[in-house]
C-alpha positions, 0 to 999 in steps of 0.5 A, spaced: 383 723 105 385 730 109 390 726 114 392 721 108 393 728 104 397 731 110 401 725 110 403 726 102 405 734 103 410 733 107 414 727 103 420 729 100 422 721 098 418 716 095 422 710 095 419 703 091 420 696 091 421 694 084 418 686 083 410 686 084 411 694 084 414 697 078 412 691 076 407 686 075 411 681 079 412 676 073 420 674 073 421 672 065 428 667 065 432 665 058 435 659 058 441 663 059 440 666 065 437 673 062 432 677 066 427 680 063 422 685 065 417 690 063 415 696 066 409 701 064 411 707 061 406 712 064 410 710 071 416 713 069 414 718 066 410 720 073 416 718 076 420 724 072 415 728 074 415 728 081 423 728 080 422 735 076 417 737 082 422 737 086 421 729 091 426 725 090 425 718 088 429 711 090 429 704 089 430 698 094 429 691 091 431 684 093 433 682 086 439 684 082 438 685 075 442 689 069 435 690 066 432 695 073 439 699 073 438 700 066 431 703 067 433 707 073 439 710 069 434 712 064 429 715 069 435 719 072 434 715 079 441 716 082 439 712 089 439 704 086 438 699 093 439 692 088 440 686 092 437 687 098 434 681 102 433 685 108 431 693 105 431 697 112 439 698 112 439 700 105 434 704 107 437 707 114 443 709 110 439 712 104 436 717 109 442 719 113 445 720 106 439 725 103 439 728 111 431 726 112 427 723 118 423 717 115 416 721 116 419 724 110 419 718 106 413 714 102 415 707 100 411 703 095 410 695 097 406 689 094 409 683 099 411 682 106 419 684 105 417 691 104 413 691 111 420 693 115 420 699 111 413 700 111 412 700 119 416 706 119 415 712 114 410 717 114 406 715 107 406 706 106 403 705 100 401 699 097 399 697 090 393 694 088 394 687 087 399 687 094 399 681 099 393 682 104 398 684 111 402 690 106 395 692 105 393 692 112 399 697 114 398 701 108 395 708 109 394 708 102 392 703 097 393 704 088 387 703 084 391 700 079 397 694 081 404 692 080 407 694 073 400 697 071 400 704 073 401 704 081 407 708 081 403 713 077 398 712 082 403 715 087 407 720 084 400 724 082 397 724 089 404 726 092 404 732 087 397 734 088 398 734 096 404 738 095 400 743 089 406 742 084 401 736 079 399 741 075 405 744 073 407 738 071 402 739 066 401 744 064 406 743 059 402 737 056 395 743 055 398 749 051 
């Protein structure tokens, strides 16, 4: 748990995958081509948290999706990666762009596209309900899934490694 603490004070950026991560993984199709999609709201308040902590946070997802733009504006999440099938150029650029070295960055996965990224961070983190390889070369793994609070999961124990969790909340207990 000390190595894995470590590991959690020296990150500067979380980047997830959406899909499986900030979701269940359940891609909801109208007949007309709109996507719809559901996140929990404890991840996004966990992630404003984190932001006003003073880590970055970014998403690089394979799919395209108005509805993820949407969320990500409304969660003041500047560095939005849609459409990419291979993530790690995204990746490379957006730490070259925020001038980090990839041992800096934690990145949260659920299947094996997030692999190339996961293989090269400092803190590789898989939900809960991720494909068995993605758990294997996780340093870490949630206690709650995709979609249902793992992303909170993250964000509350980057926050406690670098002891600023507690001033997030202490707003909440006055």
């Amino acid at each position: 748990m000390q190595d894995l603490l470590k590991k959690a004070a020296d990150i500067r950026l979380l980047i997830f995958d959406v899909d499986g991560v900030l979701t269940d993984g359940s891609l909801y199709l109208a007949d007309d081509g709109q996507e719809y999609k559901a996140f929990h709201s404890r991840d996004g308040h966990g992630m404003k948290m984190l932001q006003a902590s003073g880590v970055d946070v970014a998403i690089i997802t394979g799919r395209t999706s108005k509805v993820v733009q949407h969320r990500m504006d409304s969660l003041g999440i500047k560095h939005v990666y849609q459409g990419q099938i291979e993530k790690l150029p995204a990746f490379e650029e957006l730490i070259a762009k925020l001038g980090l070295n990839a041992k800096q960055v934690a990145y949260v996965g659920d299947d094996v596209v997030d692999l190339p990224i996961m293989t090269r961070v400092g803190l590789a983190v898989a939900v809960q309900d991720a494909h068995h390889l993605v758990k294997q070369h996780a340093h870490w793994t949630s206690p709650n899934g995709g979609g249902r609070g793992a992303a909170r999961d993250i964000c509350e124990l980057i926050m406690e490694a670098q002891n600023t969790l507690q001033e997030q909340f202490k707003p909440y207990l006055q």
